[in-house]
Legacy VTK file of the C-alpha trace (Angstrom):
# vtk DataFile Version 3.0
C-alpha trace
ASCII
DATASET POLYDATA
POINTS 627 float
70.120 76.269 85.072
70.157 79.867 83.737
66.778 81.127 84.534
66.047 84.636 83.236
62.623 86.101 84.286
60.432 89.152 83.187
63.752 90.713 82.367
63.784 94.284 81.150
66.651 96.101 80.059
67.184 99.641 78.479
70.226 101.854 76.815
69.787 105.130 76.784
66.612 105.432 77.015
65.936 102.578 74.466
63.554 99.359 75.722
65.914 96.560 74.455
64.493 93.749 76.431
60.840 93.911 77.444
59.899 91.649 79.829
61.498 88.457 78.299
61.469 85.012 80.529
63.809 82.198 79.085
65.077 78.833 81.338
68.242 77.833 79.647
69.411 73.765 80.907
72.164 72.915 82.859
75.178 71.727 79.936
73.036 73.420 77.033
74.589 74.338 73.771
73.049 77.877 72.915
73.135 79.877 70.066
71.894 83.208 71.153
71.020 84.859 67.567
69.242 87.893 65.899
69.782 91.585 64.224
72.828 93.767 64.841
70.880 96.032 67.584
68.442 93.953 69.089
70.403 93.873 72.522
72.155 90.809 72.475
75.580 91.945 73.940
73.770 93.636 76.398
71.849 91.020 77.692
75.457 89.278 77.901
76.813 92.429 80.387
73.302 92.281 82.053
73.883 88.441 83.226
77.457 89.347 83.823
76.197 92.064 86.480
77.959 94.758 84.366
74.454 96.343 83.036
71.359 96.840 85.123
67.826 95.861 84.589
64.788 97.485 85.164
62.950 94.907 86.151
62.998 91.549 86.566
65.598 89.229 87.777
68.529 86.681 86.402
68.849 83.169 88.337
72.005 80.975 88.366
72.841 78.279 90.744
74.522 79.888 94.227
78.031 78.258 93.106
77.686 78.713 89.677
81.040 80.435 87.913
79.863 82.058 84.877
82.954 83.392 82.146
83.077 85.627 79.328
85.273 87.171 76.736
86.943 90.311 78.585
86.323 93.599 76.269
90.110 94.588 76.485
92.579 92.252 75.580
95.605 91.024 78.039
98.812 93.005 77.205
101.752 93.032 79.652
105.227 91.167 79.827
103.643 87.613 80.950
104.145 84.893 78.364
100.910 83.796 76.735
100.980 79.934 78.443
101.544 81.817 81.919
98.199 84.149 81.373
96.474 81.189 80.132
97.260 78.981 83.256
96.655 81.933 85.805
92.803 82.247 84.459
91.780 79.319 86.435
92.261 80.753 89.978
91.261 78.203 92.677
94.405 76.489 90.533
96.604 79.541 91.082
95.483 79.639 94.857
95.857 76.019 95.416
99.427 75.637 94.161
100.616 78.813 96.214
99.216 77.575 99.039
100.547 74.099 98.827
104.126 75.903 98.923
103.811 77.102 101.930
101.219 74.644 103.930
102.741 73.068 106.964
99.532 71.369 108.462
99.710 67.739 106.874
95.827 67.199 106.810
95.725 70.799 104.683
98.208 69.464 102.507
96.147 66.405 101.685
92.951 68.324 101.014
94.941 70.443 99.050
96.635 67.854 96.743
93.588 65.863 96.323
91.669 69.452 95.467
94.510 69.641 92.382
94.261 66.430 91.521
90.373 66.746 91.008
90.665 69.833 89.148
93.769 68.090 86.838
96.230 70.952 88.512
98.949 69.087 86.991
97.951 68.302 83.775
96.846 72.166 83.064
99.867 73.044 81.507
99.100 70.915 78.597
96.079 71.545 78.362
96.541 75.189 78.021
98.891 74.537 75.298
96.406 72.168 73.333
94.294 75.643 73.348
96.407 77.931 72.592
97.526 75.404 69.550
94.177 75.289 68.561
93.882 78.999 67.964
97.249 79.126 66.255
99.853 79.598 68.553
102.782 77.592 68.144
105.017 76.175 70.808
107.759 78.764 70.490
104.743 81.212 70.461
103.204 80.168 73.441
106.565 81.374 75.313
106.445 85.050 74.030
105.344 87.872 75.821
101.745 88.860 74.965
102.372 92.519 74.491
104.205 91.044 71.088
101.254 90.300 69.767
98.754 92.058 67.863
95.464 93.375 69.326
92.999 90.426 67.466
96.000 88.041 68.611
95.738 88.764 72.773
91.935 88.574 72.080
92.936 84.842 71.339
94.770 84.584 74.061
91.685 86.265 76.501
89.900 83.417 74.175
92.473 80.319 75.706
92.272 82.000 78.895
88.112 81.587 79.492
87.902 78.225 77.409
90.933 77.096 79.895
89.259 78.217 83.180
86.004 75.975 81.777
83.311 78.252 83.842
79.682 76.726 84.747
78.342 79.044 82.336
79.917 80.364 79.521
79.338 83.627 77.219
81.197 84.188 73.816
80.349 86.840 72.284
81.016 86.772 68.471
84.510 84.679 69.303
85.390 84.244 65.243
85.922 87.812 65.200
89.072 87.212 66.007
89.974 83.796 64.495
90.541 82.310 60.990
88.755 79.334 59.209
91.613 77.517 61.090
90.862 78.480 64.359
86.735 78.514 63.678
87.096 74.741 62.977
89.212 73.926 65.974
86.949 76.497 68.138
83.853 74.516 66.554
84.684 71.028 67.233
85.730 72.395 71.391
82.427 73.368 71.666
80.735 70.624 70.688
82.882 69.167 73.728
82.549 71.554 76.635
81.652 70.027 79.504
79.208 72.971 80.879
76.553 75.909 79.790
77.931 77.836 76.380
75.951 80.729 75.227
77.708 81.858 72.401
76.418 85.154 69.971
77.760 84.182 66.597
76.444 84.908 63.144
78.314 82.370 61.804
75.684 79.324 60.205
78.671 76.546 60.373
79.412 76.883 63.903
75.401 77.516 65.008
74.627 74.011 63.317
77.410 71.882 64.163
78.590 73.793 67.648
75.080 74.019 69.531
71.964 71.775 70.299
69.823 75.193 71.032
68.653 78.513 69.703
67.930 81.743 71.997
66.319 84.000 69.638
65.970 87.554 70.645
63.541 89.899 68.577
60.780 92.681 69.402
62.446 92.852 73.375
60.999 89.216 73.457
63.508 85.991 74.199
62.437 82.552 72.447
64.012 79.384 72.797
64.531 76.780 70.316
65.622 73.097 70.298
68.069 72.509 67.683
70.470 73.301 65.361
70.682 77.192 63.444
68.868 74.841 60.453
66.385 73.622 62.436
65.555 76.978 64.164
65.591 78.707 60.614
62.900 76.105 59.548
60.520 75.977 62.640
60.550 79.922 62.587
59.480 79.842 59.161
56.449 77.847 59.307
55.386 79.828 62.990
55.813 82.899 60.624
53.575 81.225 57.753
51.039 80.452 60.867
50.881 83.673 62.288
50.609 85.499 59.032
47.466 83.403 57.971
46.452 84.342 61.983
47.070 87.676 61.504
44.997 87.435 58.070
41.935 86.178 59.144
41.762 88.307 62.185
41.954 90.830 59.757
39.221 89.474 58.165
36.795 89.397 61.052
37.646 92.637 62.287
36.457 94.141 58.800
33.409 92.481 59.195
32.513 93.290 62.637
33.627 96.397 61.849
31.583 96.858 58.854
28.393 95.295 60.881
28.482 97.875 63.451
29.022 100.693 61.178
25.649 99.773 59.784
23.606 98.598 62.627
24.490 100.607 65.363
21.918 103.058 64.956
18.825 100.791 64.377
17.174 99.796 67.478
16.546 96.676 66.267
20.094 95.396 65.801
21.341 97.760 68.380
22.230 94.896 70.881
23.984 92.739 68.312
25.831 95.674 67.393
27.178 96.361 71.250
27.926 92.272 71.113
30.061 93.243 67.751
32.130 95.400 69.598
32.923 93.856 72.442
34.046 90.669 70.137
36.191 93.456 68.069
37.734 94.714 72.153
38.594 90.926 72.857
40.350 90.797 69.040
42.835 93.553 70.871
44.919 95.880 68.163
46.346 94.605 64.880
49.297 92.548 65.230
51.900 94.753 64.352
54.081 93.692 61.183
57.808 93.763 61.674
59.811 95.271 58.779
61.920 92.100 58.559
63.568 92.380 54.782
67.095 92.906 54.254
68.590 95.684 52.560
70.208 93.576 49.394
74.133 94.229 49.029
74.547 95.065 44.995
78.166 93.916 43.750
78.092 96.370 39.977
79.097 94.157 37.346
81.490 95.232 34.919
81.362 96.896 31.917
82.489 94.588 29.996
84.728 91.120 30.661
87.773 90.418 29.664
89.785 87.677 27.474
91.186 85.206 29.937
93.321 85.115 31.968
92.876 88.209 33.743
95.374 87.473 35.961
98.635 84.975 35.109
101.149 84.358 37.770
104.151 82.439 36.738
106.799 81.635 38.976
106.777 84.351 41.364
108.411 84.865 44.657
107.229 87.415 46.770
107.572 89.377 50.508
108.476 92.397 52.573
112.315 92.322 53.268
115.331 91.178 50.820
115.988 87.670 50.609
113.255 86.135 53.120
110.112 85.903 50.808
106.893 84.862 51.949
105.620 82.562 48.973
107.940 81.202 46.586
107.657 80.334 42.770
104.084 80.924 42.632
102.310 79.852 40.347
98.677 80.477 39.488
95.929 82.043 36.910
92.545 83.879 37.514
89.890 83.545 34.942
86.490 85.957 34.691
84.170 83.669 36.396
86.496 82.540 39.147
85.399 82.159 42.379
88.376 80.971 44.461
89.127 80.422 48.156
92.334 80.792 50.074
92.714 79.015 53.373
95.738 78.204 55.230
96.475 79.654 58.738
97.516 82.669 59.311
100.881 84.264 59.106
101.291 81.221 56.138
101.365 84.059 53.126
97.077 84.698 52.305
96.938 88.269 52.689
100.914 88.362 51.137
99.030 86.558 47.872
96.313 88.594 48.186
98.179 91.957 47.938
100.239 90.606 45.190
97.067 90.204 43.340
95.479 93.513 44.207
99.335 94.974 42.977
100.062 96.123 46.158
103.247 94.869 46.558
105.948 93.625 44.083
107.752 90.900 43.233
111.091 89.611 43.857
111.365 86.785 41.470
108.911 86.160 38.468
106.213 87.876 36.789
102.438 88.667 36.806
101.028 89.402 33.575
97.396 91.379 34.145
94.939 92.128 31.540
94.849 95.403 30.099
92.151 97.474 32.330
91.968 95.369 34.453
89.853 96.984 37.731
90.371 95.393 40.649
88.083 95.672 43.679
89.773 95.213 47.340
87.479 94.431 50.641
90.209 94.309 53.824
88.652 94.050 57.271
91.986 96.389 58.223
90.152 99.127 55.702
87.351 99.685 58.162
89.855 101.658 60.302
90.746 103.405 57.415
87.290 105.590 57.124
86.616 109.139 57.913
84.642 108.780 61.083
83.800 112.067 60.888
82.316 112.726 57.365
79.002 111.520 56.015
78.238 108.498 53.597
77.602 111.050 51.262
81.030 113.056 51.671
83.001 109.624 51.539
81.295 109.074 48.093
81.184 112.547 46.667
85.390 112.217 47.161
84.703 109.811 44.254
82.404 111.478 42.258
83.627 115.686 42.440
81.704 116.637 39.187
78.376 114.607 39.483
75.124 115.777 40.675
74.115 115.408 43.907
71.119 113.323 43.242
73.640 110.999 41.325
75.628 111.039 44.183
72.948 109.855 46.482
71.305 107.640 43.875
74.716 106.147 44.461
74.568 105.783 48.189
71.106 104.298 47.884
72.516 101.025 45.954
75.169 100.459 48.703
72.529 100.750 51.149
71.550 103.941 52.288
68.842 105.447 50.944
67.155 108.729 51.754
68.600 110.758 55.025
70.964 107.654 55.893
73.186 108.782 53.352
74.400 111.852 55.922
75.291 109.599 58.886
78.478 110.172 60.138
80.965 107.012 59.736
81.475 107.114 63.484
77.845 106.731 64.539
77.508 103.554 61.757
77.417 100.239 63.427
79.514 97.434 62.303
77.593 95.964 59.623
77.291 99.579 58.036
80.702 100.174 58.059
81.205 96.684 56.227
78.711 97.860 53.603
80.015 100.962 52.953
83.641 99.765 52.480
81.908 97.594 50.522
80.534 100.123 48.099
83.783 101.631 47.953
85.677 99.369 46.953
83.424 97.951 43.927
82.958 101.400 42.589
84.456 100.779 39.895
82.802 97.970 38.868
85.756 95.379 39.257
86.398 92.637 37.068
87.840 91.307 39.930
86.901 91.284 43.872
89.202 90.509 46.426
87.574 90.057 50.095
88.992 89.592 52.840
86.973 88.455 56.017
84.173 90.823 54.469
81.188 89.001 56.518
83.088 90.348 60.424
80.135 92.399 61.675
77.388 91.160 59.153
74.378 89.163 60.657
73.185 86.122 59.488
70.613 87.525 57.145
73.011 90.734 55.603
75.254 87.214 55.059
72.850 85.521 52.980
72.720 88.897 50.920
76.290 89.089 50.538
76.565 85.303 49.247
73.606 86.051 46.720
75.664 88.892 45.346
78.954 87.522 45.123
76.818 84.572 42.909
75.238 87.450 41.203
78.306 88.672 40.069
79.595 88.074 36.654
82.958 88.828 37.511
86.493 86.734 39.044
86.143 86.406 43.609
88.796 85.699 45.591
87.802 85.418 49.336
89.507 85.178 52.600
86.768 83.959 55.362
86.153 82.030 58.315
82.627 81.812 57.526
82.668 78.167 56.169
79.307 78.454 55.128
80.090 81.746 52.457
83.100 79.673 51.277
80.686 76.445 50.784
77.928 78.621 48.914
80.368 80.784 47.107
83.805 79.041 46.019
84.496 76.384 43.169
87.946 76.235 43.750
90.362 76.082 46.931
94.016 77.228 46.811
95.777 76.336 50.062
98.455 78.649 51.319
101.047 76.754 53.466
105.019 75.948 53.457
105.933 78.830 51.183
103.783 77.792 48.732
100.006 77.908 46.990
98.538 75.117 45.139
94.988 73.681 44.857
93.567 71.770 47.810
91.940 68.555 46.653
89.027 67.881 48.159
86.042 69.808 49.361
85.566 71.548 53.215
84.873 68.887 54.835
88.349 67.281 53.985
90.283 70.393 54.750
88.236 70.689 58.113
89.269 66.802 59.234
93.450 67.902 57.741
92.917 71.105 60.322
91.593 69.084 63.567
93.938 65.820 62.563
96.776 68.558 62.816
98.290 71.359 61.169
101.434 69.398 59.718
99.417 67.512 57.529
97.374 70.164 55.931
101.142 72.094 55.621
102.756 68.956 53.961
99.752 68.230 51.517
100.579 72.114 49.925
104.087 71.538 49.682
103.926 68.697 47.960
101.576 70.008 45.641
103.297 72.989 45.027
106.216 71.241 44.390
105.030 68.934 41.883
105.514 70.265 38.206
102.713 68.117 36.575
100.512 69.493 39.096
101.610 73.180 37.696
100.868 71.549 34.374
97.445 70.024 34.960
96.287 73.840 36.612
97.312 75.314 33.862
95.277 72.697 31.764
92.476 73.133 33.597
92.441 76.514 33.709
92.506 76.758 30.136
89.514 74.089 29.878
87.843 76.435 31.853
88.364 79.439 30.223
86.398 77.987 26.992
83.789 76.514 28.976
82.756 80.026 30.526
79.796 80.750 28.203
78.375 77.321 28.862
79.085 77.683 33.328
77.276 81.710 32.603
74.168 79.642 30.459
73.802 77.181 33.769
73.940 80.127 36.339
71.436 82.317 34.834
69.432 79.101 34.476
69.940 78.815 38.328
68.639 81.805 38.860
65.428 81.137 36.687
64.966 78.344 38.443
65.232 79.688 41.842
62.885 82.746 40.654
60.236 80.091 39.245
60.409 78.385 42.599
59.433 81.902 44.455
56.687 82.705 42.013
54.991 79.319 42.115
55.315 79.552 46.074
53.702 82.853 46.008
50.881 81.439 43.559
50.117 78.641 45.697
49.426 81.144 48.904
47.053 83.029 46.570
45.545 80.066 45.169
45.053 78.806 48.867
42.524 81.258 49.852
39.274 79.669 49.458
37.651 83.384 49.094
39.293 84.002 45.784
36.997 82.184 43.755
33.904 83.507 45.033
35.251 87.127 45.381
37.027 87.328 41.872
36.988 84.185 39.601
38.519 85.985 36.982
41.473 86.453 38.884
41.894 82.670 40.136
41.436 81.472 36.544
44.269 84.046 35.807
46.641 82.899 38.668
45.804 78.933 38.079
46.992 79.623 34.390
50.001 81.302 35.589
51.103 78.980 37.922
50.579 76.507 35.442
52.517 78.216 32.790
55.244 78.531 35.733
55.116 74.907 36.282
56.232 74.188 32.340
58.900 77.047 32.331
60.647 75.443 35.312
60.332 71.978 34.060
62.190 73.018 30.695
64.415 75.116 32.932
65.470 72.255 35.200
66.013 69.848 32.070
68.393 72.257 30.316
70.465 72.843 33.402
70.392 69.242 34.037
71.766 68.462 30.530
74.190 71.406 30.455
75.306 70.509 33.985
76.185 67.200 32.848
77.667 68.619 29.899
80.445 70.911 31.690
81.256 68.417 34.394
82.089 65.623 31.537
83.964 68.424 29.899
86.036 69.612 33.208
86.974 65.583 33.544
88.377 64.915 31.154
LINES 1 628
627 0 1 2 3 4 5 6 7 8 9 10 11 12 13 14 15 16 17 18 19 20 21 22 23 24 25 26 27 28 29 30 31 32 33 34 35 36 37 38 39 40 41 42 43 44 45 46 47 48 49 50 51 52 53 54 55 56 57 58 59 60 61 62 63 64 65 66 67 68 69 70 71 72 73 74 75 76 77 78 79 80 81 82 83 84 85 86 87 88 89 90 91 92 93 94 95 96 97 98 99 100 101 102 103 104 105 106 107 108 109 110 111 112 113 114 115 116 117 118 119 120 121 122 123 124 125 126 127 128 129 130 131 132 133 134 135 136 137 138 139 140 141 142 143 144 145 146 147 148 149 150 151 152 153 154 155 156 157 158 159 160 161 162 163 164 165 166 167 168 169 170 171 172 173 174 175 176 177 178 179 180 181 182 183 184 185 186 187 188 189 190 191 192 193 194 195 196 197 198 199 200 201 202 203 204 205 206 207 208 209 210 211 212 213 214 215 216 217 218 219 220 221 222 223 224 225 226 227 228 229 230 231 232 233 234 235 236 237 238 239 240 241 242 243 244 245 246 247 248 249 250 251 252 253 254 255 256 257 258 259 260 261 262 263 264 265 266 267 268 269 270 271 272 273 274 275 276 277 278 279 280 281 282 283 284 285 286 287 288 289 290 291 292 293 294 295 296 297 298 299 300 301 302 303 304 305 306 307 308 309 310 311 312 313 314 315 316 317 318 319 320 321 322 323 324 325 326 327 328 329 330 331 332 333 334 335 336 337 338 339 340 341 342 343 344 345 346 347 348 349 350 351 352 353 354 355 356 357 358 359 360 361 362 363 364 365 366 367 368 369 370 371 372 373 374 375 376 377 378 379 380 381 382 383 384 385 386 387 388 389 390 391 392 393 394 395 396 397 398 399 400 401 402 403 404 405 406 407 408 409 410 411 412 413 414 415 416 417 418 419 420 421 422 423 424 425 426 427 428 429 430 431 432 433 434 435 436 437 438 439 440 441 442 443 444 445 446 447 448 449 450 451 452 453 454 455 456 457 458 459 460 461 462 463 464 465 466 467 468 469 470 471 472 473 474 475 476 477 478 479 480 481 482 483 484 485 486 487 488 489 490 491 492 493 494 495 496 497 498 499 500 501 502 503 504 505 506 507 508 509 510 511 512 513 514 515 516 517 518 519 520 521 522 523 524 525 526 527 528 529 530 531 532 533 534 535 536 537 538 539 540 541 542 543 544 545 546 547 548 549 550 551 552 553 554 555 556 557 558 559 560 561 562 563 564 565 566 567 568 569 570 571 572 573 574 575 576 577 578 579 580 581 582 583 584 585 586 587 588 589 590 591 592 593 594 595 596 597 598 599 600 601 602 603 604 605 606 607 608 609 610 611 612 613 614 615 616 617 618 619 620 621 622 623 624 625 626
């Protein structure tokens, strides 16, 4: 059991973790989640011994190995299988020591030590892992310092999943992976034999990976049984409670309040007055109220759409040296409302496509036909390098707006974000997430017709997430996203292209069938593409389809915006029924209840006709796309 116990921990100066007590089970799942800057990672280095505490203690069993993610990747001549294997030590020790062991009663211990531990059968199952999180055979033989930094981190990755410690700490471990790798790294964790505490803002893996939630907020640890869904749900309604708490403690302190005001100096109500305020001591202070809203992410639609296809691919080869391309006779179209999703592992041609798209590079065989002014907006994890870290917000934006006012300039800032003196961070003193959003900003400044993102939700939490998925729905315009976060390619995409064999074509099925091709084995999702890219009447029914699509877009933009008035009446007639609720409202202003009760009524018919139109439309387009 991980016990932690009236735990305190600061940074500079900074109370992270005030006094928090948690008891974690032996063999939990744990999903240890909240806001970028609430101290997670450092309560990570503080059970790792790396941080100190100020008070309080940390309690593991005396035995107990606990592992975690190293902050520097492995780089050095060693082949990747070798550094995997050498991570589990007492193996390491064991097998030099059985080399040189004379003493026949130490040799027995020692062989039956490596047969308990599976010494022998290590080496494939350190290649199973290192498989999982792409590395191929002839891969797993190369020296590490080949690699690229996020690649060693997968390799530090193999290394602690290999070595299988009592406890285990992962600390946003999809950083580093693709959708490939976040589905094999998912379905390992559901199967790990000890304690896994893993930080992750990703929804998939925190409902199907854990059994537990560790929430930290306000310095305070809470623990949760169940799934990311269930946590989300049981933290609403203790919300909902303590709000209606908070309310009517609100209530009697006004009316104490207001009694003792009055009475206090008449001598005959001077002793209820004195019992008034001691009731109003015993209250304690007004429970404070947490700013918890979310900054919304705006994605500026464009002026004005264009006739389809914006984009039209027709057999095109493309790459980076003469002769060896990286996807060949492509062919594909992108219409205005597209909202497409490329997966495939990586090094199989996504960001190749992607850059093709964006017209970064050329082609080699082929053409791509773009509409005339066209804008194209391009989100690359790579790009976050890329900023100034010395200038402000403001300077990165006035580069792209020399002649306009500054109060345009920071009206500007304030839709990507950062309002008011925000604006003149510096880059370099932005966390993660900030970064994100203000590469984000930059790169729809132009109001794209079309948005290319790739990984855009790295260092967004959960909630900044759910704002970037409600703007890429928002958005009138074509998507195209590369992500690991299944659960922004389940709420965002209507269409799959799978990259694989040289090839793109459309993946047919849903997530859930591309997730059981991954863990069945990475041949089979690679020989579904190229067959379908090889068929012609495939090419034939895309192009079809496409064009089916293309003349139902006014009818697919009349359902959305009727999903969004739907939605809308949902939150209104929510709010209604928590006015309506409070049994003072009809003595203190009946005017106002009749005038709600109509409202909500009226609300009630408007989403009744709402959800019949989008039910008859919906049924409409589908019969239309089928046939």
């Amino acid at each position: 059991m991980l016990a932690i116990t009236d735990l305190s921990v600061r940074i500079a100066g900074r109370l992270l973790i005030d006094h928090a007590s948690v008891q974690i089970p032996d063999g939990a799942r744990v999903g240890l989640v909240g806001r970028n800057g609430t101290g997670k990672s450092t309560l990570f280095r503080t059970i790792m011994g790396e941080h100190h505490s100020d008070s309080g203690s940390i309690g593991v069993p005396s035995r107990a190995v606990i592992g975690a993610l190293p902050q520097e990747a492995p780089n050095g001549p060693e082949a990747l299988i070798d550094i995997v294997l050498a991570a589990h030590r007492e193996r390491t020790a064991l097998l030099e020591e059985a080399e040189t062991a004379t003493d026949p009663h130490r040799i027995a211990e020692l062989h039956t030590r490596l047969a308990d531990i599976g010494a022998h059968a290590a080496p494939a199952r350190a290649a199973a892992i290192l498989h999982g999180l792409g590395f191929s055979h002839e891969d797993q033989k190369r020296a590490v310092r080949e690699f690229s930094g996020g690649w060693r981190m997968r390799v530090a990755l193999a290394a602690v999943l290999f070595r299988e410690p009592d406890v285990l700490l992962l600390d946003e471990p999809t950083n580093y992976l693709d959708l490939e790798g976040t589905l094999w790294l998912e379905e390992h964790l559901t199967r790990y034999p000890h304690t896994v505490v893993v930080i992750s803002h990703d929804r998939d893996l925190l409902d199907k990976a854990v059994d537990s939630i560790l929430h930290l907020e306000g310095g305070k640890l809470t623990f949760y049984r169940g799934n990311y869904s269930t946590f989300e749900r049981t933290r609403s309604e203790r919300l909902l409670l303590d709000q209606k708490l908070a309310k009517k403690q609100e209530l009697q302190r006004a009316r104490l309040t207001a009694f003792v005001e009055r009475f206090r100096a008449k001598a005959t109500k001077a002793r209820q007055a004195q019992s008034r305020l001691k009731m109003l001591a015993r209250l304690g202070p007004a429970p404070a109220r947490l700013n918890d809203e979310v900054r919304e992410i705006v994605l500026p639609a464009p002026a004005k759409l264009l006739s389809p296809p914006i984009i039209a691919v027709d057999e095109v080869s493309v790459g980076y040296e003469p002769g060896k391309p990286v996807l060949r006779r492509v062919t594909l179209r992108i219409d205005n409302d597209d909202r497409i999703a490329l997966l495939g592992s990586n090094g199989n041609g996504k960001s190749t496509l992607v850059k093709l798209i964006a017209g970064r590079i050329g082609t080699m065989e082929g053409r791509v036909t773009r509409a005339d002014k066209l804008e194209v907006g391009y989100f690359a994890q790579h790009q976050l390098d890329e900023l100034d870290e010395g200038a402000s917000v403001y300077a990165h934006l006035r580069r792209l707006m020399p002649d306009a006012a500054e109060s345009a300039v920071r009206a500007k800032a304030g839709t990507i974000g950062f309002s008011e003196g925000t604006a003149d961070t510096l880059v370099g003193k932005l966390s993660g997430g900030e970064k994100a959003r203000l590469l984000l900003g930059l790169a729809t400044f132009t109001a794209p017709h079309l948005l290319l993102l790739d990984e855009p939700t790295n260092h967004l939490d959960i909630d900044s997430r759910s704002a970037l998925i409600e703007a890429i729905n928002e958005f009138p315009g074509a998507v195209v996203m590369v992500s690991h976060d299944r659960y922004l390619l389940d709420a965002c995409a209507d269409r799959l292209w799978l990259v694989a064999n040289g090839g793109v074509a459309p993946f047919d099925g849903d997530l859930d069938d591309y997730r059981r091709l991954v863990l069945a084995g990475e041949d089979d999702a690679e020989s579904t593409a190229a067959k379908a890219a090889k068929s012609t009447s495939r090419t034939d029914q895309r192009r079809a389809a496409a064009e089916r699509r293309a003349e139902l877009a006014p009818l697919k933009r009349r359902i959305g915006k009727l999903e969004q008035q739907i939605e809308k009446l949902h939150k209104r007639i929510a709010e209604l029924d928590i006015a309506l609720a409070d049994p003072a409202l009809y003595t203190r202003d009946a005017a106002k209840a009749a005038t709600l009760a109509k409202e909500r009524a009226d609300a009630t018919n408007a989403l009744g006709t709402a959800e019949d139109e989008w039910l008859t439309l919906s049924t409409e387009y589908e019969a239309a796309m089928a046939e």
